[in-house]
Backbone as XML, in Angstrom:
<?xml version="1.0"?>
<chain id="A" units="angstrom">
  <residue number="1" name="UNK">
    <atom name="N" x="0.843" y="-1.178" z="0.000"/>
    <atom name="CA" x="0.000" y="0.000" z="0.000"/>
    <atom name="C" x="0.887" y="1.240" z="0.000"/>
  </residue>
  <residue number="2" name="UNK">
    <atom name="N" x="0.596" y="2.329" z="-0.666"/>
    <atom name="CA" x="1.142" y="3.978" z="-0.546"/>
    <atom name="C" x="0.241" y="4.751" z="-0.579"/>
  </residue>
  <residue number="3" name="UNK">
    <atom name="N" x="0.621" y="6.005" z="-0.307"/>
    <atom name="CA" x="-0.115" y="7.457" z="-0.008"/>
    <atom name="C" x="0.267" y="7.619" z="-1.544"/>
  </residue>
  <residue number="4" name="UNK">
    <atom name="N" x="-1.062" y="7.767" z="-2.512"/>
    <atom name="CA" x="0.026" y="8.613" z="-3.837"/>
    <atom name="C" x="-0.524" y="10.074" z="-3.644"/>
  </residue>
  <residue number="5" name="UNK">
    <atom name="N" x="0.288" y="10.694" z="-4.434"/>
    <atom name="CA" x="-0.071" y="12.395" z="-4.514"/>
    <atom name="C" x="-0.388" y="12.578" z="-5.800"/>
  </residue>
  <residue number="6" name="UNK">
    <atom name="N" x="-1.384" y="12.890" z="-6.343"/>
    <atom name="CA" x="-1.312" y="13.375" z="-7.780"/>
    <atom name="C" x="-2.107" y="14.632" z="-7.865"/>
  </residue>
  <residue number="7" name="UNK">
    <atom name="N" x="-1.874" y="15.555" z="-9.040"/>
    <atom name="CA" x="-2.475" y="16.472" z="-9.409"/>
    <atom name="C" x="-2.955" y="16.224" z="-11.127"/>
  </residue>
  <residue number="8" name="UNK">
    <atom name="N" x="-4.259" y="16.441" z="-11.033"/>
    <atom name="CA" x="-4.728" y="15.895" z="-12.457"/>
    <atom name="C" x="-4.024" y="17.359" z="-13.485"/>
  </residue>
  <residue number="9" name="UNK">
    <atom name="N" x="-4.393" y="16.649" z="-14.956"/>
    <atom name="CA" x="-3.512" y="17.156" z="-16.077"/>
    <atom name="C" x="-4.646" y="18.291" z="-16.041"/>
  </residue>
  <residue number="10" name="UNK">
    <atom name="N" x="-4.202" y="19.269" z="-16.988"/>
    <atom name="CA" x="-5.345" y="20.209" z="-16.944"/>
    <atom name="C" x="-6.821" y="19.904" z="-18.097"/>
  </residue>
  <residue number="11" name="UNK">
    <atom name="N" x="-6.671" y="18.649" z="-18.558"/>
    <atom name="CA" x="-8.319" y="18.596" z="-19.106"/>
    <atom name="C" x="-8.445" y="17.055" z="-18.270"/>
  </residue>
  <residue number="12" name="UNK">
    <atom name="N" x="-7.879" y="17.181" z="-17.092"/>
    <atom name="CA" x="-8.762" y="16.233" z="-16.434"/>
    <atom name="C" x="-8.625" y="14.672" z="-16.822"/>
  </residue>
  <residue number="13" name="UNK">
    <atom name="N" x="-7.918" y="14.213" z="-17.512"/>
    <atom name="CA" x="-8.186" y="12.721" z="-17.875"/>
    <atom name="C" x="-6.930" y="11.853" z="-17.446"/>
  </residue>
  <residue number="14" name="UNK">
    <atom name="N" x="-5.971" y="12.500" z="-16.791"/>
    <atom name="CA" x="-4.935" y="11.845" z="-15.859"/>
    <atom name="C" x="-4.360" y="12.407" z="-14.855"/>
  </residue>
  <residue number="15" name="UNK">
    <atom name="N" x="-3.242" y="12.104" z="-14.311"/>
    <atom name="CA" x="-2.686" y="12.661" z="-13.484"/>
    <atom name="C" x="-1.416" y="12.223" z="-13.314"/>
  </residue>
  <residue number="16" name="UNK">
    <atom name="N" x="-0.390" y="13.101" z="-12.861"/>
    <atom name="CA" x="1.366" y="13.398" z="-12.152"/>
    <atom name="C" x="0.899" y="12.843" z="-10.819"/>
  </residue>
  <residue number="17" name="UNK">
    <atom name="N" x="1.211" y="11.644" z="-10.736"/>
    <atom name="CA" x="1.506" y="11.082" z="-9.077"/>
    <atom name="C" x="3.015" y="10.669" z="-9.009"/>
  </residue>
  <residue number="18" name="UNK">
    <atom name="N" x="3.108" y="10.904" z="-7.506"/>
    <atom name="CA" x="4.161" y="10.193" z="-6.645"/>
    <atom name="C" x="3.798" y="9.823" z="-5.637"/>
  </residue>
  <residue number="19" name="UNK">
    <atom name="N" x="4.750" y="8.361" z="-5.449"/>
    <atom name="CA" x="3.868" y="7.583" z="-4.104"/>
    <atom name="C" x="4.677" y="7.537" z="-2.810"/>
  </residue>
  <residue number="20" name="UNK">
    <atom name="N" x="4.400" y="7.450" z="-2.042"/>
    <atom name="CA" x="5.163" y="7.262" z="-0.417"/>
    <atom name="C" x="4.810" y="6.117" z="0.297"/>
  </residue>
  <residue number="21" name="UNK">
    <atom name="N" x="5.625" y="5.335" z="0.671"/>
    <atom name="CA" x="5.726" y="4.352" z="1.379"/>
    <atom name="C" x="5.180" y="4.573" z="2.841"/>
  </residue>
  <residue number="22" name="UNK">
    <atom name="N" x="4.630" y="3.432" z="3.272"/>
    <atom name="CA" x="4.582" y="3.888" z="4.651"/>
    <atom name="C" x="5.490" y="3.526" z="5.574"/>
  </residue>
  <residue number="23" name="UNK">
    <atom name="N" x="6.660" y="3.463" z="5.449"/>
    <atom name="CA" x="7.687" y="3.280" z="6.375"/>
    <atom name="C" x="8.428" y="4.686" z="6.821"/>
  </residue>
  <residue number="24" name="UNK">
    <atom name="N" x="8.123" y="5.430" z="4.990"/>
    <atom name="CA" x="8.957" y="6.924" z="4.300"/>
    <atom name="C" x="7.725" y="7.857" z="5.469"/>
  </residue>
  <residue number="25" name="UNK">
    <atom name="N" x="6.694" y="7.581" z="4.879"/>
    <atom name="CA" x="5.150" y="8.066" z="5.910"/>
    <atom name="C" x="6.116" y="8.467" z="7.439"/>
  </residue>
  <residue number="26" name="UNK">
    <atom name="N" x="5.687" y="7.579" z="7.882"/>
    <atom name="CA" x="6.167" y="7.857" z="9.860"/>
    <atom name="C" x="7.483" y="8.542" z="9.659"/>
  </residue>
  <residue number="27" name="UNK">
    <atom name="N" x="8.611" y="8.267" z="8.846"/>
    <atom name="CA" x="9.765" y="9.638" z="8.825"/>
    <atom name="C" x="9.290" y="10.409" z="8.890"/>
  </residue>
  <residue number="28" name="UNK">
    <atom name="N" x="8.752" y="10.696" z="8.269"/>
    <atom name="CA" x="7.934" y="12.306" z="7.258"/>
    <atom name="C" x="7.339" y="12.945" z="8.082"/>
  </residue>
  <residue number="29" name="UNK">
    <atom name="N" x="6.001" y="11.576" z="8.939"/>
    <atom name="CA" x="5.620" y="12.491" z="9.885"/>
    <atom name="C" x="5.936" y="12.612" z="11.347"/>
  </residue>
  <residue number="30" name="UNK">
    <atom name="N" x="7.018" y="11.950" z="11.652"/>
    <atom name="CA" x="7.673" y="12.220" z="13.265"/>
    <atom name="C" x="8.773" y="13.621" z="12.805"/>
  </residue>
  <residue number="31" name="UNK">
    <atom name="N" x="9.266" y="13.576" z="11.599"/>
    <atom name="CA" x="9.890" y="15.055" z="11.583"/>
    <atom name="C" x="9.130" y="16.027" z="11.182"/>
  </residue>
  <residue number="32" name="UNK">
    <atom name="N" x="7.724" y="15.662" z="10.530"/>
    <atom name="CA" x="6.502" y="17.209" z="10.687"/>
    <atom name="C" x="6.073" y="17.718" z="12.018"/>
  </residue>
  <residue number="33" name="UNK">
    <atom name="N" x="6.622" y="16.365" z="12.908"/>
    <atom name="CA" x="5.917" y="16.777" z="14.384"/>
    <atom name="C" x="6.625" y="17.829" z="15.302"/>
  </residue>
  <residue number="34" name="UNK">
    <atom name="N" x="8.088" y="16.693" z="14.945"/>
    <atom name="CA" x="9.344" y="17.869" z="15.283"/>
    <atom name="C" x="9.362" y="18.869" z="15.085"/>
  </residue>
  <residue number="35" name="UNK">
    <atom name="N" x="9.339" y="19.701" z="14.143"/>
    <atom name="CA" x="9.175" y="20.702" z="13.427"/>
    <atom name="C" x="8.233" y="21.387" z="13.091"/>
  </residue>
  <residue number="36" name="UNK">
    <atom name="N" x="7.208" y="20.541" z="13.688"/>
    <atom name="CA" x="5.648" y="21.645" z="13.658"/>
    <atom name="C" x="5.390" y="21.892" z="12.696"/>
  </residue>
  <residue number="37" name="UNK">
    <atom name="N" x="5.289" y="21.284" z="11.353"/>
    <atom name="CA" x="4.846" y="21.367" z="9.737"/>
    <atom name="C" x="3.604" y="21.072" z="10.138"/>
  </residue>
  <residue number="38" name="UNK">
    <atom name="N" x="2.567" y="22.312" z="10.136"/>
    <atom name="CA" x="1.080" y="21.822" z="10.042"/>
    <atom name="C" x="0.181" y="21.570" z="8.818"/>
  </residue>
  <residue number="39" name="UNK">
    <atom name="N" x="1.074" y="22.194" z="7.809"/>
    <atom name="CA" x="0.494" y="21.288" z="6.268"/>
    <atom name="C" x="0.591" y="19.792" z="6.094"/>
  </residue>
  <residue number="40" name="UNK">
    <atom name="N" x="1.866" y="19.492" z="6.134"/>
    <atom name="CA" x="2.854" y="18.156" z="6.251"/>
    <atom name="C" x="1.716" y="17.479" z="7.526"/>
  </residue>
  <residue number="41" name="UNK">
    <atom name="N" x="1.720" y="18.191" z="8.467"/>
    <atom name="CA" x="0.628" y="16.724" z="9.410"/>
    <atom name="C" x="-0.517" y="16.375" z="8.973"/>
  </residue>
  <residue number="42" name="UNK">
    <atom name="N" x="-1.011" y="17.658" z="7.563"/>
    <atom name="CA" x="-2.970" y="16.978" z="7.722"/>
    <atom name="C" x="-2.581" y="15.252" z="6.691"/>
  </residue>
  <residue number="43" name="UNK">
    <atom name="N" x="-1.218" y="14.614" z="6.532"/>
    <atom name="CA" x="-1.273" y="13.724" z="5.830"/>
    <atom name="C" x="-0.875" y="12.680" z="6.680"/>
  </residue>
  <residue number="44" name="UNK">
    <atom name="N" x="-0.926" y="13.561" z="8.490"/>
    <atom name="CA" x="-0.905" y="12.101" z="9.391"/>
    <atom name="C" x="-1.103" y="10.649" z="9.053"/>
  </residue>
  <residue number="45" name="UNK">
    <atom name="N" x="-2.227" y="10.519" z="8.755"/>
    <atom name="CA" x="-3.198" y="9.355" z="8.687"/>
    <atom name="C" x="-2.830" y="9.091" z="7.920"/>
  </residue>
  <residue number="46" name="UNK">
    <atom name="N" x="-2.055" y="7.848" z="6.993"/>
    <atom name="CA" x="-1.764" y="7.290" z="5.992"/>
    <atom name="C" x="-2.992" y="6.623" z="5.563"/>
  </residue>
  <residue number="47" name="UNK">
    <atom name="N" x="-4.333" y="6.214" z="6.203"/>
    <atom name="CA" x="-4.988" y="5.721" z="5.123"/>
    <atom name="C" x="-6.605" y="6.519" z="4.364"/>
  </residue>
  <residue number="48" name="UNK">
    <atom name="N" x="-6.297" y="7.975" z="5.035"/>
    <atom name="CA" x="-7.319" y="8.781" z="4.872"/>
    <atom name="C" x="-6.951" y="9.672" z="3.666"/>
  </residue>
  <residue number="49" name="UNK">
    <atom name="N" x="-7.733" y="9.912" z="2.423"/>
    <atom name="CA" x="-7.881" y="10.974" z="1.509"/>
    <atom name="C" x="-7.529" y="12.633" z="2.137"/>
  </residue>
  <residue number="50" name="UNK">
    <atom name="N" x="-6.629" y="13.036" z="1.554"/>
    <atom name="CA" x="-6.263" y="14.961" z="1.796"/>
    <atom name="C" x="-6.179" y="15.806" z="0.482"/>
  </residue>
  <residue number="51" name="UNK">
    <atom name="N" x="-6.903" y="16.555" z="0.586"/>
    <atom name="CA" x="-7.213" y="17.122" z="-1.054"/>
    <atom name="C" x="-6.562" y="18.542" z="-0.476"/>
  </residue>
  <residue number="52" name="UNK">
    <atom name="N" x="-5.791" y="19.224" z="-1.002"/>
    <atom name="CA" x="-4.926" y="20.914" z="-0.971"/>
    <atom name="C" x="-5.872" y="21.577" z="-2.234"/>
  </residue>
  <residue number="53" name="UNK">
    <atom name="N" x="-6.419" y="22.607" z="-1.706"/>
    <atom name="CA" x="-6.957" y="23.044" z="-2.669"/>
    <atom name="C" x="-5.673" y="24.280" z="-3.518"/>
  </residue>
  <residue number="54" name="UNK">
    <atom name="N" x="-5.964" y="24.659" z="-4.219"/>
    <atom name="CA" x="-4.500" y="25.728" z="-5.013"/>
    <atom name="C" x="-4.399" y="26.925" z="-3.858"/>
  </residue>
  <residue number="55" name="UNK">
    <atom name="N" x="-5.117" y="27.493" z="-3.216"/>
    <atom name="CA" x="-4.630" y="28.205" z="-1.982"/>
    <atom name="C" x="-3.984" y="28.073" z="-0.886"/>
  </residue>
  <residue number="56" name="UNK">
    <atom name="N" x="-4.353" y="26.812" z="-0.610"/>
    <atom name="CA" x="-3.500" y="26.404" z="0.511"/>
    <atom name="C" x="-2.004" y="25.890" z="0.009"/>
  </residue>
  <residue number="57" name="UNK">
    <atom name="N" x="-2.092" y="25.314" z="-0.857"/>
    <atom name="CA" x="-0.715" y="24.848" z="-1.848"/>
    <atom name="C" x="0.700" y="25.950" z="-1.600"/>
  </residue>
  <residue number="58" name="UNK">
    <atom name="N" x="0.415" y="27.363" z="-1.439"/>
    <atom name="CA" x="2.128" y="28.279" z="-0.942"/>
    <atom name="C" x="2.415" y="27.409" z="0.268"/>
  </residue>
  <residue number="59" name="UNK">
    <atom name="N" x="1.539" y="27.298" z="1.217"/>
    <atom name="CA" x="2.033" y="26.900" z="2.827"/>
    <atom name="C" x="2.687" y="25.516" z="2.906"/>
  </residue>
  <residue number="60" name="UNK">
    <atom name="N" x="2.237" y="24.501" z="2.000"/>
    <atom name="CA" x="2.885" y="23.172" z="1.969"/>
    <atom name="C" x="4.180" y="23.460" z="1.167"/>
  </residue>
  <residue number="61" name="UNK">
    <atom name="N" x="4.510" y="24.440" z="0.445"/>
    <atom name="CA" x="5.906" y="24.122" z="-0.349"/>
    <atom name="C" x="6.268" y="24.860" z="0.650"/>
  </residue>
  <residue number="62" name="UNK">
    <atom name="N" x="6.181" y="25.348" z="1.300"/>
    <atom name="CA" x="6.622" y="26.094" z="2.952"/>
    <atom name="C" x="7.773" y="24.941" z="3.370"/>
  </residue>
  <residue number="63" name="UNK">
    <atom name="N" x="6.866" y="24.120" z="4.004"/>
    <atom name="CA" x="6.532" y="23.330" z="4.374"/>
    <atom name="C" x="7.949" y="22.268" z="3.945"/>
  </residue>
  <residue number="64" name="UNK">
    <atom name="N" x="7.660" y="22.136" z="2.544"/>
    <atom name="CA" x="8.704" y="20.898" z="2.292"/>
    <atom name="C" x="9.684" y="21.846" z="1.902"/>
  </residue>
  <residue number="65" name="UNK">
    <atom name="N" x="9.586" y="22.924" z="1.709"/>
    <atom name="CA" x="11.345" y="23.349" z="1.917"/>
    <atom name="C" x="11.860" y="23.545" z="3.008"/>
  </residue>
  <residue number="66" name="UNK">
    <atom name="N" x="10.972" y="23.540" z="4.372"/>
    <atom name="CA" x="11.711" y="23.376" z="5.016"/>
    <atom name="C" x="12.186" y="22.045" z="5.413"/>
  </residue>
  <residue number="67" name="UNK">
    <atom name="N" x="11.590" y="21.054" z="5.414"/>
    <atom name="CA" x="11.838" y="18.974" z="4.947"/>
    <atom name="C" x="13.345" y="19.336" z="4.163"/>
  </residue>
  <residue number="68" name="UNK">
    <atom name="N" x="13.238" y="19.908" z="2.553"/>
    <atom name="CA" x="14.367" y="19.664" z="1.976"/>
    <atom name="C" x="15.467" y="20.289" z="2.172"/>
  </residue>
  <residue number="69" name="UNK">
    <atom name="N" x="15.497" y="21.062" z="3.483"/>
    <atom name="CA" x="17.136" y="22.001" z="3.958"/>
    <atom name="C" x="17.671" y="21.198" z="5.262"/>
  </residue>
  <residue number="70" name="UNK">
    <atom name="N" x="16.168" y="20.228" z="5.520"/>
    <atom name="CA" x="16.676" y="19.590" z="7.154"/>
    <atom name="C" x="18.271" y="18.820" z="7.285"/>
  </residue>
  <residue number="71" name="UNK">
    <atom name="N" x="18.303" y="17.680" z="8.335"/>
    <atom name="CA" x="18.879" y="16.612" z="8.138"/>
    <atom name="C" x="18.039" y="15.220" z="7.939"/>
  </residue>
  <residue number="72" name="UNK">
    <atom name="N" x="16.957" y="15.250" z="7.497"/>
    <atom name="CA" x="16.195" y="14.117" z="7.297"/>
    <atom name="C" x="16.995" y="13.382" z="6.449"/>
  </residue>
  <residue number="73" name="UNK">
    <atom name="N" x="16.682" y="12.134" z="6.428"/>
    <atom name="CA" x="17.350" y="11.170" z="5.483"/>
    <atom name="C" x="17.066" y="11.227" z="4.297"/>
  </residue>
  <residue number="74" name="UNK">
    <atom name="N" x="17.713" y="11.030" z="3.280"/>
    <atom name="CA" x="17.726" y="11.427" z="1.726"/>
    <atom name="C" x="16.703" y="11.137" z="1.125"/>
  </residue>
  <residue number="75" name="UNK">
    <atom name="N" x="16.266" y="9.984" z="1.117"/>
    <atom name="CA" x="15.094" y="9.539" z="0.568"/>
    <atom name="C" x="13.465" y="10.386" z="1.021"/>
  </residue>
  <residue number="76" name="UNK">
    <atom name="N" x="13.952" y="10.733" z="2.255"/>
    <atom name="CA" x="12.894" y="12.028" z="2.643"/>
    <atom name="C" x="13.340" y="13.477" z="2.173"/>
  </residue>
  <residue number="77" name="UNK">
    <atom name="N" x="14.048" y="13.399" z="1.563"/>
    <atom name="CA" x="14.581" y="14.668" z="1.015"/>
    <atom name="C" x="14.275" y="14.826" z="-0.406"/>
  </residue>
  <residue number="78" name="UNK">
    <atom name="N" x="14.660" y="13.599" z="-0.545"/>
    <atom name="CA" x="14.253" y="13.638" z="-2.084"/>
    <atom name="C" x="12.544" y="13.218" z="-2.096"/>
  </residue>
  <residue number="79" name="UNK">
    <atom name="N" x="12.001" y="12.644" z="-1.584"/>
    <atom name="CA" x="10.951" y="12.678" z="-1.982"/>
    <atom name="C" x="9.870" y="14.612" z="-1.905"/>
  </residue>
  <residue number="80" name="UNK">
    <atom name="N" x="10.414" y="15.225" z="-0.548"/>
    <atom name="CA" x="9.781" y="16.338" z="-0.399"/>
    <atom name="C" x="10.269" y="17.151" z="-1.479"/>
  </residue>
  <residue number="81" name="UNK">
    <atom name="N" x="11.436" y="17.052" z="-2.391"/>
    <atom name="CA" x="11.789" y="17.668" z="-3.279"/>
    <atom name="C" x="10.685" y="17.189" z="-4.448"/>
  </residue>
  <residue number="82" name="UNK">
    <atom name="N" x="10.336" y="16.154" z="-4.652"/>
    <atom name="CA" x="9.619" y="15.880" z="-5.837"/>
    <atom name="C" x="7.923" y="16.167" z="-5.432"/>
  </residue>
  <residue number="83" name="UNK">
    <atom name="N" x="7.404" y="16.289" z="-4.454"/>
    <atom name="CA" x="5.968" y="16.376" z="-3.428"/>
    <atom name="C" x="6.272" y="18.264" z="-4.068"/>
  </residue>
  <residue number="84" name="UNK">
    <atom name="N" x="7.433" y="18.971" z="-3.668"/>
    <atom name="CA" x="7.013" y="20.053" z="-4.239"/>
    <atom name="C" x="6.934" y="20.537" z="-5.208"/>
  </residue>
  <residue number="85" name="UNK">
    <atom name="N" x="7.723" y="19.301" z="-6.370"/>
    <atom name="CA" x="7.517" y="20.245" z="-7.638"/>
    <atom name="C" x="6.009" y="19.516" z="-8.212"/>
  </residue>
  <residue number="86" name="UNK">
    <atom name="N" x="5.287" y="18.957" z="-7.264"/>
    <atom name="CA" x="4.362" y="18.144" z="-7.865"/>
    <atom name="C" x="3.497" y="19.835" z="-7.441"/>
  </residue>
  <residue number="87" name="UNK">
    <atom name="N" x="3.331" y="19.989" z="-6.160"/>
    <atom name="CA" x="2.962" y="21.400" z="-5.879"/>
    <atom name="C" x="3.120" y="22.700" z="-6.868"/>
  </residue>
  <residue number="88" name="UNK">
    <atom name="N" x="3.984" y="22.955" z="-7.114"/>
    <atom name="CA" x="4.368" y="23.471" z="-8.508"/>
    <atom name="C" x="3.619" y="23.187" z="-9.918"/>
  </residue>
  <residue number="89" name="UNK">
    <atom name="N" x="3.164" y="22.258" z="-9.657"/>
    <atom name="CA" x="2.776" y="21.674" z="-11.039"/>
    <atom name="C" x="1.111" y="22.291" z="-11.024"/>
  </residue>
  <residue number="90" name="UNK">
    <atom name="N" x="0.722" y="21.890" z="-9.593"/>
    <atom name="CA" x="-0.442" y="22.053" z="-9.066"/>
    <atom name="C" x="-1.249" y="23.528" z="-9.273"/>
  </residue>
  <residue number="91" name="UNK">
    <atom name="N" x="-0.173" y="24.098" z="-8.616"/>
    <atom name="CA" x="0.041" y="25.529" z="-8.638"/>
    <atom name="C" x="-0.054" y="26.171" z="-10.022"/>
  </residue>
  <residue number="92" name="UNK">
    <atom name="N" x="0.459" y="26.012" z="-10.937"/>
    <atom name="CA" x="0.756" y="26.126" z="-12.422"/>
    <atom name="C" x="-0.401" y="26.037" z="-13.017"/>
  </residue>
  <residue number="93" name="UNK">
    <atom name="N" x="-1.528" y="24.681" z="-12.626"/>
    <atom name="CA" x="-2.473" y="24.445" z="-13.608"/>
    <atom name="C" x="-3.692" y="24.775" z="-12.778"/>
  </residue>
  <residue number="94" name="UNK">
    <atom name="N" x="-3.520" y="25.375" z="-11.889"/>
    <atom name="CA" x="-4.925" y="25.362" z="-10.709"/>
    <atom name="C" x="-5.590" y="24.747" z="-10.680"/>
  </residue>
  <residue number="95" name="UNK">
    <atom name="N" x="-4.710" y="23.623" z="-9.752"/>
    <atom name="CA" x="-5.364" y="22.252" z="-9.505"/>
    <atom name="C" x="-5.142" y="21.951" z="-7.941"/>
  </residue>
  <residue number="96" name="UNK">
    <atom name="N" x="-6.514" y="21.162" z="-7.559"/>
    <atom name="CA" x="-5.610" y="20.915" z="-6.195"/>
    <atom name="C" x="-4.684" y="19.498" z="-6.426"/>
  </residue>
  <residue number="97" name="UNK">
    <atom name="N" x="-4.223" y="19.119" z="-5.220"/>
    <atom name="CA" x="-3.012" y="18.518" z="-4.722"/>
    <atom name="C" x="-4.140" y="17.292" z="-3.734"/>
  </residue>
  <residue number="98" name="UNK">
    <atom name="N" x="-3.774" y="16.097" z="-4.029"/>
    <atom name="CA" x="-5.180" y="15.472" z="-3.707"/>
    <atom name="C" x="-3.793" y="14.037" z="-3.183"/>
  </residue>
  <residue number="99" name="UNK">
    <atom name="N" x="-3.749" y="13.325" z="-1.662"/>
    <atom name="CA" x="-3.174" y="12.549" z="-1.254"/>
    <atom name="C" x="-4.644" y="11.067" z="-1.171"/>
  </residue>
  <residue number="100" name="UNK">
    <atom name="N" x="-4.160" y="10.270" z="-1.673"/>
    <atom name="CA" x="-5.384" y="9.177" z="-2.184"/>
    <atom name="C" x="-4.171" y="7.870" z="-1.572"/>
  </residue>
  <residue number="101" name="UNK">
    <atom name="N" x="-4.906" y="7.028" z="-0.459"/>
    <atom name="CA" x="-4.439" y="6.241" z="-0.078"/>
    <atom name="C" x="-4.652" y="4.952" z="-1.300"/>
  </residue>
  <residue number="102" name="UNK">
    <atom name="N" x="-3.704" y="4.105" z="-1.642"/>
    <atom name="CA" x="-4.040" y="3.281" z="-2.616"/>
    <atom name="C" x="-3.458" y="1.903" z="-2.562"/>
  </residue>
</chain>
């Protein structure tokens, strides 16, 4: 099972996902806790749906830049690096940012 992240294309008939493990999950979120990332926690729950609508979307790349300057382990680094350009992408096509347990 993973958390994927996708943001659909802009006419709607696919989507840019990336997926997270749930092992990568509990990193992610014992250092959102640390660090008080309150975007980064509404994806606590690994098996519950989180939809970012395009407004809230500045505060999560907040968010994972501050993940990608930490000392987290690489693979959490690199993944918050790719979670934000998915944000970016999001951002770009005014779309939300939708976490779908799968």
């Amino acid at each position: 099972m993973a958390l994927d992240f996708a943001v659909l294309t802009e006419d709607d008939t696919s989507a840019e996902i990336i997926s997270l493990g749930i092992r990568q999950h509990d990193i992610l979120m014992t250092l959102a806790g640390q660090l008080k990332l309150q975007q980064l926690l509404r994806f606590g729950d690994y098996c519950n749906e989180v939809d970012f609508r395009p407004s809230e979307l500045p505060a999560l790349a907040r968010d994972l830049d501050i993940v990608s300057k930490s000392a987290a382990p690489r693979e959490i680094v690199a993944f918050a690096r790719a979670l934000d350009g998915l944000v970016t992408l999001a951002i770009q096509r005014h779309k939300p940012l939708m976490a779908i347990p799968d």
